[in-house]
C-alpha positions as CSV (number, residue, x, y, z in Angstrom):
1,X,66.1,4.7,-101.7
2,X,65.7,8.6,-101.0
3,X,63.7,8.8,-104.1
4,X,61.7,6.3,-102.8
5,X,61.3,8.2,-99.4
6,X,60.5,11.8,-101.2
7,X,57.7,9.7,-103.1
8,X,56.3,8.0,-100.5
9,X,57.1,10.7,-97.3
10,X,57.2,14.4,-99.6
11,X,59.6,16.7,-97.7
12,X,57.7,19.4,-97.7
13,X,55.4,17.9,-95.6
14,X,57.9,18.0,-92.8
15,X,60.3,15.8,-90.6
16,X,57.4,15.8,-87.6
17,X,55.2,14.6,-90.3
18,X,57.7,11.6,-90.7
19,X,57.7,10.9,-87.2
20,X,53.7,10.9,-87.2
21,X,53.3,8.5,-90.0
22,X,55.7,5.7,-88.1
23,X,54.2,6.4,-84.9
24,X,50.8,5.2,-87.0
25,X,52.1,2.3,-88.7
26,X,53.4,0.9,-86.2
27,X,50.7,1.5,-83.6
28,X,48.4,0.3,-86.7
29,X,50.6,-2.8,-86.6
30,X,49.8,-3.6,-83.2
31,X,45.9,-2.9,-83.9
32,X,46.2,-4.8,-86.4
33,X,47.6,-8.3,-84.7
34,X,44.8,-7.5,-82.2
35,X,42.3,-7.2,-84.5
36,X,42.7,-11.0,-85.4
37,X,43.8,-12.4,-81.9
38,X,40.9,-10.3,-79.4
39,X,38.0,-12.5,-81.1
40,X,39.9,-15.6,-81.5
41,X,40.8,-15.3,-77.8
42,X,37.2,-14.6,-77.0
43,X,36.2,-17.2,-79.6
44,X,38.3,-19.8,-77.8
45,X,36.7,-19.2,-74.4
46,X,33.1,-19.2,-75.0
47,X,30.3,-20.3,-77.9
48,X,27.8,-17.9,-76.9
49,X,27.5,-15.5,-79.8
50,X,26.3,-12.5,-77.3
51,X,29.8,-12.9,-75.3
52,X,31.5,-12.5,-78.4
53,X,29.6,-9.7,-79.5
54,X,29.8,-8.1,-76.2
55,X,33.5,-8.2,-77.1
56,X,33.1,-6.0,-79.6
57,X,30.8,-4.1,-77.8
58,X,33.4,-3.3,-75.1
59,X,35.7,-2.4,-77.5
60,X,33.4,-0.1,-79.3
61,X,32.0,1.3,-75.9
62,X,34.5,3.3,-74.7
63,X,34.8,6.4,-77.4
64,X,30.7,6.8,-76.9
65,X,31.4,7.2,-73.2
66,X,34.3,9.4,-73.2
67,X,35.2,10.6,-76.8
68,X,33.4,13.9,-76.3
69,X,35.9,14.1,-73.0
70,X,39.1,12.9,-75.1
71,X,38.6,15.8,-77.2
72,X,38.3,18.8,-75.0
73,X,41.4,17.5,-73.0
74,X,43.0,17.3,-76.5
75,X,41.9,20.9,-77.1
76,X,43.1,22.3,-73.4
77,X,46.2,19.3,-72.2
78,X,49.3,18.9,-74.1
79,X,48.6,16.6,-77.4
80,X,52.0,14.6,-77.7
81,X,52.0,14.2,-73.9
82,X,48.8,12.6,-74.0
83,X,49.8,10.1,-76.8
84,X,53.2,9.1,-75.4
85,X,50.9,8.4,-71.4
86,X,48.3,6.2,-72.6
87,X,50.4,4.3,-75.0
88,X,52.4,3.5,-71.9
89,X,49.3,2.9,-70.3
90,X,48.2,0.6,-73.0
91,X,51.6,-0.9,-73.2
92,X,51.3,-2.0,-69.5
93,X,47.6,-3.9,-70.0
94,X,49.3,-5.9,-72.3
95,X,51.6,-7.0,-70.6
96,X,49.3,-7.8,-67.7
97,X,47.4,-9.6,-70.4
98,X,50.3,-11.3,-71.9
99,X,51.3,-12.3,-68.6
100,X,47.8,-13.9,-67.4
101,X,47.4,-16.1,-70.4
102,X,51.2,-17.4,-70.7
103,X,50.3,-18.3,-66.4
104,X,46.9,-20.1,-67.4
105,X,45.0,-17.7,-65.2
106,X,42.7,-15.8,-68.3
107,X,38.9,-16.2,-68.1
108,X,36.2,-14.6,-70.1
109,X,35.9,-12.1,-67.5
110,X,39.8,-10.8,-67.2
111,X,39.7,-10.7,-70.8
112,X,36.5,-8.6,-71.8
113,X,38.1,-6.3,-69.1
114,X,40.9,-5.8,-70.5
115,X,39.4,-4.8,-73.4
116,X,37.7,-2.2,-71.8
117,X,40.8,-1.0,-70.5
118,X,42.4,-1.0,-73.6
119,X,40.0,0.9,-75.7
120,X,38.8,3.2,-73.1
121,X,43.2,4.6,-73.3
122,X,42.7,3.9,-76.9
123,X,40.2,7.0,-77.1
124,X,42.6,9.5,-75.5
125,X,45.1,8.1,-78.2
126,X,43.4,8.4,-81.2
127,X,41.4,11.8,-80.5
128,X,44.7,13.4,-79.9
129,X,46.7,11.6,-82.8
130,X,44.2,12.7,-85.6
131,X,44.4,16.5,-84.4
132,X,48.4,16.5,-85.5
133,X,48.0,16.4,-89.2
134,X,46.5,19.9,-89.2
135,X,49.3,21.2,-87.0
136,X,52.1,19.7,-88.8
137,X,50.8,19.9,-92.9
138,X,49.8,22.9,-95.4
139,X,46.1,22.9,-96.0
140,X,46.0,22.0,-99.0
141,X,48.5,18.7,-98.7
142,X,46.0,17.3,-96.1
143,X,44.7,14.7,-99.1
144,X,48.2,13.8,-99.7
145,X,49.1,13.7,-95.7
146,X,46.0,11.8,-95.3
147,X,46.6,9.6,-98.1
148,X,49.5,8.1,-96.8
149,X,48.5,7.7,-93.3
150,X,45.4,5.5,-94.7
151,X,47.6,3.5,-96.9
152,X,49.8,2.5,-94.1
153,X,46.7,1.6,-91.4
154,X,45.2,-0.3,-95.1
155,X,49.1,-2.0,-94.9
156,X,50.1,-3.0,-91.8
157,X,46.8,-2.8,-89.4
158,X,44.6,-4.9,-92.0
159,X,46.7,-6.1,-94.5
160,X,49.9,-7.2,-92.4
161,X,48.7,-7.3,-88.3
162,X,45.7,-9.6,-88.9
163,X,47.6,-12.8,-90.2
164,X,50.4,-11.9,-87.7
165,X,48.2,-12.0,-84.9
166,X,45.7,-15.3,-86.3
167,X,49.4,-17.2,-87.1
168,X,50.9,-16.3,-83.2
169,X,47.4,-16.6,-81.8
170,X,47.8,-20.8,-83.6
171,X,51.4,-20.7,-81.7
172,X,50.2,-19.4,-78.5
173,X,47.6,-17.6,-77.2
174,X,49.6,-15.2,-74.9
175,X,52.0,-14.2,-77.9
176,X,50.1,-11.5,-80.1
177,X,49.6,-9.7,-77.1
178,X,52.9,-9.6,-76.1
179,X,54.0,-8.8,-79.6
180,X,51.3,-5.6,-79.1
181,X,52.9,-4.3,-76.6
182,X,56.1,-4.1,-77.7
183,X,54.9,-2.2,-80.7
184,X,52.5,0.2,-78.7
185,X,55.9,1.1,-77.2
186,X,57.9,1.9,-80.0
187,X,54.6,3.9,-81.0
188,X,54.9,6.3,-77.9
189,X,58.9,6.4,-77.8
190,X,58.3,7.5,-82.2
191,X,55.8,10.1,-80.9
192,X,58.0,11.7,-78.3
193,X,60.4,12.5,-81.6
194,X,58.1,14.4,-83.0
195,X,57.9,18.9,-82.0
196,X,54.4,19.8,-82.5
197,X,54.3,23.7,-83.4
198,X,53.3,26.3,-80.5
199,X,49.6,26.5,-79.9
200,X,48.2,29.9,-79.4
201,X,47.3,30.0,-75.5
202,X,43.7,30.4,-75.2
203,X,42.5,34.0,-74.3
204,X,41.1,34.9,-70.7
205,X,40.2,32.3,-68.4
206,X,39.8,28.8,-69.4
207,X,35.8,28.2,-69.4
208,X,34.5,24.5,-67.7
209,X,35.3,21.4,-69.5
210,X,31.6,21.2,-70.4
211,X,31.3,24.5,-71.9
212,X,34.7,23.5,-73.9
213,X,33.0,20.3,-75.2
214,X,29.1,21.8,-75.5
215,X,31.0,24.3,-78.2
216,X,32.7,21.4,-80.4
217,X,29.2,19.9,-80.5
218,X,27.8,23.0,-81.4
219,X,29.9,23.9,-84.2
220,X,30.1,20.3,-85.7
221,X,26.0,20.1,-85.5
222,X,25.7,23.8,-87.5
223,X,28.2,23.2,-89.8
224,X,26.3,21.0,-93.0
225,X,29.1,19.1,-94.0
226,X,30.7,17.8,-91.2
227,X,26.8,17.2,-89.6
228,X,26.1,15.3,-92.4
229,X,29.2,13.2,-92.0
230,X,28.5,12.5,-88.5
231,X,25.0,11.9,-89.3
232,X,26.3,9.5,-92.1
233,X,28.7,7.5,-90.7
234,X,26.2,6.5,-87.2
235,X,23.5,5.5,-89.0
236,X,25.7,2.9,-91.1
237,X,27.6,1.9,-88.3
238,X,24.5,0.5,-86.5
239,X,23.9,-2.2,-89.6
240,X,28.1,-2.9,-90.3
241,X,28.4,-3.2,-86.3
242,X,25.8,-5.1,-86.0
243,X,27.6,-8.0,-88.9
244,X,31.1,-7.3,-87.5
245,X,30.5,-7.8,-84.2
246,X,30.0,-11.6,-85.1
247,X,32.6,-11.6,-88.1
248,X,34.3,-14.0,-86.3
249,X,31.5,-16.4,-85.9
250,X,30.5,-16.2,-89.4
251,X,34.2,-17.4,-91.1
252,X,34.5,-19.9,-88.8
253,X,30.8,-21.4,-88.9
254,X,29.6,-20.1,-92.3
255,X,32.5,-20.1,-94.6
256,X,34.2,-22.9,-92.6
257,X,37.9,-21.4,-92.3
258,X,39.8,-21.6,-89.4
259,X,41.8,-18.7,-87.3
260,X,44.3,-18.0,-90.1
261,X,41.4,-18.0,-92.5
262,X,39.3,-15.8,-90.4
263,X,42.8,-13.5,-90.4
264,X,43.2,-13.2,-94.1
265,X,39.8,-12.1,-94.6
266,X,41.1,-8.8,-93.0
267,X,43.9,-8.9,-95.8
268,X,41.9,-9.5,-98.2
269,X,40.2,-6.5,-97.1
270,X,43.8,-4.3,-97.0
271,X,44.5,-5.9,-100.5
272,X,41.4,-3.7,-101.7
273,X,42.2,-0.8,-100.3
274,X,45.5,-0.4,-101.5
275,X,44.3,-1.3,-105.1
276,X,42.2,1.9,-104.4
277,X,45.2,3.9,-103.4
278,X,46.2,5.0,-107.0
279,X,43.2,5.6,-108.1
280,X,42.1,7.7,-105.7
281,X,42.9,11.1,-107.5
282,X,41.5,9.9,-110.3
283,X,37.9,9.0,-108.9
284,X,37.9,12.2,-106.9
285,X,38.8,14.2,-109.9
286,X,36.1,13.1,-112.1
287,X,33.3,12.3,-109.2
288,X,31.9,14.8,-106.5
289,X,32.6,13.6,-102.9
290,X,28.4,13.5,-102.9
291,X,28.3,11.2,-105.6
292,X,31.3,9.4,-103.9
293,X,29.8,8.6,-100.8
294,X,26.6,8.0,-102.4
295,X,28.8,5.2,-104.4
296,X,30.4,4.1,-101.0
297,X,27.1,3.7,-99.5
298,X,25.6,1.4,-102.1
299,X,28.5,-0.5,-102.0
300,X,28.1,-1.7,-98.2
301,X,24.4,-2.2,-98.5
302,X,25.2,-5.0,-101.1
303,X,28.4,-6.2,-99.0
304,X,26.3,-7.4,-96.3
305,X,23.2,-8.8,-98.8
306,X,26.3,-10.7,-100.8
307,X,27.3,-12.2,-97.1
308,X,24.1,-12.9,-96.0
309,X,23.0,-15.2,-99.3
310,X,27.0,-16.6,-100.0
311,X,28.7,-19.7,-98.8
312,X,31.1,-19.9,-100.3
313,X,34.9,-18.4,-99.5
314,X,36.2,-17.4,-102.7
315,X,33.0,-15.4,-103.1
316,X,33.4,-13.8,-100.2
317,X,36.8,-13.3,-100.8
318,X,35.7,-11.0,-103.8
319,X,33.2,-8.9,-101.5
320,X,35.8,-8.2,-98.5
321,X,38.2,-6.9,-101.5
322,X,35.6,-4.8,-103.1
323,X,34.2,-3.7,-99.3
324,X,38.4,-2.9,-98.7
325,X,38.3,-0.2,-101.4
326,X,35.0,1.3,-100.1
327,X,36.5,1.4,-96.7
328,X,39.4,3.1,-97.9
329,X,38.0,5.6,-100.5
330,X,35.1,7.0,-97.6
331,X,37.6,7.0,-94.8
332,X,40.1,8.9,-96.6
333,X,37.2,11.6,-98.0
334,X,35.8,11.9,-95.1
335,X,38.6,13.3,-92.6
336,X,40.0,15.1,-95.3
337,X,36.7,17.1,-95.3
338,X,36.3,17.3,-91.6
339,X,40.1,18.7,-91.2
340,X,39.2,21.0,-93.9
341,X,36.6,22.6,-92.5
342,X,37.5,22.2,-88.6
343,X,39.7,25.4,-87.1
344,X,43.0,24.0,-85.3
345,X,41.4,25.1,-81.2
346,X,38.6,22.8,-82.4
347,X,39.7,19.8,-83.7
348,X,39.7,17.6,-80.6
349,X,36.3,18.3,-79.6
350,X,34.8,18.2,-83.3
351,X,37.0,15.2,-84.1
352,X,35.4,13.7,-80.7
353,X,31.6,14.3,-82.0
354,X,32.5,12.1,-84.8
355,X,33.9,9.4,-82.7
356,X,30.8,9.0,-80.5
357,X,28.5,8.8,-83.7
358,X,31.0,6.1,-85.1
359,X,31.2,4.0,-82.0
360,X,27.9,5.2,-80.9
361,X,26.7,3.4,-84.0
362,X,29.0,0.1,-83.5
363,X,27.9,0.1,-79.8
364,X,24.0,-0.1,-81.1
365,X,24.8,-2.4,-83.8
366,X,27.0,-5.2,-81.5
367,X,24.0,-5.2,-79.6
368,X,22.1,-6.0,-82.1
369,X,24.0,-8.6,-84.1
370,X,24.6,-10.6,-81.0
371,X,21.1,-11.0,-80.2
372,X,20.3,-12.1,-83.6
373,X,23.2,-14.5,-84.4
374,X,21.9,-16.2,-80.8
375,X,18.4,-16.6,-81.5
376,X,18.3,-17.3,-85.5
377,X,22.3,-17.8,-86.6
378,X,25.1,-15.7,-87.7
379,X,23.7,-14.7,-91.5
380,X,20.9,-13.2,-89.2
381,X,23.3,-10.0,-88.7
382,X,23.8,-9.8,-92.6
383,X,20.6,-9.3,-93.3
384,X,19.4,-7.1,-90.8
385,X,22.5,-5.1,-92.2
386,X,21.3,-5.4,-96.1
387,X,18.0,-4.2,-95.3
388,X,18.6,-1.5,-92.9
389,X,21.2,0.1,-95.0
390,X,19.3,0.2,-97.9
391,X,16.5,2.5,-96.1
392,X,19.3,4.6,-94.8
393,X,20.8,4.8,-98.2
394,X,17.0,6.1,-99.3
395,X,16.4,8.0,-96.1
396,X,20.0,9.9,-96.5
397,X,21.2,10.2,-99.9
398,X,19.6,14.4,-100.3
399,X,21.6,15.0,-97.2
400,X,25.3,14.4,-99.1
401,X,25.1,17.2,-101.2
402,X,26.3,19.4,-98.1
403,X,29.9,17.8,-98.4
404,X,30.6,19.4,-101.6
405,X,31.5,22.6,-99.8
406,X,34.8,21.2,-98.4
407,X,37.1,23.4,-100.6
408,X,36.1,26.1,-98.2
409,X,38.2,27.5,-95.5
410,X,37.6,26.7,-92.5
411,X,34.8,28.5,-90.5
412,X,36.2,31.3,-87.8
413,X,35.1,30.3,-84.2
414,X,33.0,33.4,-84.2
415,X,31.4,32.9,-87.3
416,X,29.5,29.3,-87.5
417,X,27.6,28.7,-90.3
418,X,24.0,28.1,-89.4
419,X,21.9,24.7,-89.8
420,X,21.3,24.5,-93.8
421,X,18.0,24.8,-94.9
């Protein structure tokens, strides 16, 4: 068993490490059940396709609006404290939740509100949580460090939590919710184990909040790599936003399955992922990160073309595992790159520029695919997806070569690299 532990968990990436990474699986546990049981709760209490997508769209809302925030209190506040409060926070919600749909007193209303709620202390959570690995782990174990934490979000939020939540959603509607919170509080009470090194205190005054974020966007817009990243990922998140924002709608009405069905399709997903795990060393040995997320790229432009012309589940089955590995291999690349290159004081805010162009992206895309999927049916989404990746892919695919830079150190704070030419 301790072998098994030094393979998996390396101890010289650190005890706080350990802590980290069970904090993260299982908070990704509870992500996970709720990433099956939001939409079928939604689902259940409405058949108009913009509701559901407004779902997502509330879910996806809250890091645009206050990501860029998030990260300059996670640059300034306390970073564990900030986890372990709005897990609490979160914690609480669902319970309220929980406790309104086990009383017969939920409506589409309470619950598009609560999901607000929920992702708006998600944010503060998350922004803070991914500025610990480059506290706690050597530079150059930040693949490894990163490595791990993917494979257990791949595990347990996609691969695990998804037919958790669909089979306790069949039992009753209150209980993945319930089984949420409970796990969102063993995620803050994990956290609170964990001793973050000293942070240098900041020298001279403390400038306004909106100087302190105005600098992360700075730096993250002027430095190539980590622009082109952010550039990258909000463009593509408009067209898989826009198809996943009715994801729901489509297994149910398109493939036919029902809510453990629609679960497993997130497994499926997981399965792929980890099948990319062990050859991930071997792909980024042989294949610049460019040409890699040129790859990944491709790859979801003919995910969504496959979904939009298939009807049947087995083949779809064989996309979500081949979109899983995609999913796992970019996601892994691309915040090893941006811890790379980010100094320590400046990885909340920088970390928060990202998040607005990911959700930005989702928020512009669930917009959107609900409109379509109204007005001419759920594969509507798909294809807007196909056809507007494939002139981003076009429009983009120069721009990568900037990533290739990531062995660098990190840029002082003084000493910003300019726009590339």
């Amino acid at each position: 068993m301790s072998h098994l532990v030094e393979t998996v968990v390396p101890r010289r990436l650190g005890t706080p490490f350990r802590w980290l990474l069970a904090s993260s699986w299982v908070s990704n546990l509870g992500d996970g059940i709720a990433l099956a049981a939001a939409p079928l709760l939604v689902a259940s209490l409405t058949e108009d396709a913009r509701l559901v997508a407004l779902a997502a769209t509330l879910q996806w809302l809250p890091p645009l609006l206050f990501g860029l925030l998030a990260g300059a209190l996670a640059d300034r506040w306390d970073r564990r404290r900030i986890v372990i409060v709005v897990n609490t926070v979160r914690t609480v919600v669902l319970a309220a939740l929980a406790a309104t749909i086990g009383t017969g007193n939920e409506s589409i209303a309470v619950v598009l509100a609560a999901m607000f709620v929920l992702g708006t202390a998600e944010v503060f959570a998350d922004n803070a949580t991914q500025t610990f690995l480059p506290m706690l782990v050597a530079r150059d174990d930040l693949a490894v460090a990163n490595a791990r934490v993917q494979t257990g979000f791949i595990t347990v939020n996609q691969l695990a939590g998804p037919p958790v939540g669909a089979a306790l959603f069949a039992a009753g509607a209150l209980w993945p919710f319930a089984a949420q919170a409970v796990v969102v509080a063993a995620a803050a009470l994990l956290v609170a184990r964990m001793v973050l090194p000293g942070r240098e205190p900041h020298p001279g005054p403390r400038p306004h909040l909106g100087r302190d974020i105005a600098e992360g966007f700075r730096w993250a817009v002027r430095h190539a790599a980590v622009r082109t990243l952010v550039l990258t990922i909000f463009i593509f998140n408009i067209t898989f936003g826009a198809a996943w924002s009715v994801l729901v709608l489509y297994a149910t009405r398109r493939l036919g399955l029902g809510e453990v069905g629609y679960g497993l399709l997130t497994t499926v997903m997981a399965a792929g992922g980890l099948a990319a795990v062990p050859a991930y060393g071997w792909i980024t040995r042989r294949v610049s990160l460019g040409n890699l997320m040129r790859i990944g790229l491709v790859v979801e432009t003919l995910t969504h073309l496959g979904l939009a012309l298939t009807r049947q589940p087995w083949v779809a089955t064989g996309i979500f595992f081949v979109f899983g590995a995609h999913a796992f291999i970019w996601g892994t690349t691309s915040v090893t790159i941006r811890q790379r290159a980010v100094p320590v004081a400046l990885q909340g805010r920088v970390g928060s520029v990202n998040t607005v162009g990911v959700f930005g992206g989702l928020v512009v895309g669930s917009a959107v695919g609900g409109t379509l999927a109204e007005h001419w049916g759920v594969t509507a989404p798909f294809w807007f997806a196909a056809a507007g990746s494939a002139v981003f892919v076009v429009a983009i695919w120069r721009q990568l070569r900037h990533v290739a830079h990531t062995d660098e150190a990190p840029a002082p704070l003084d000493e910003v690299p300019g726009p590339a030419a």
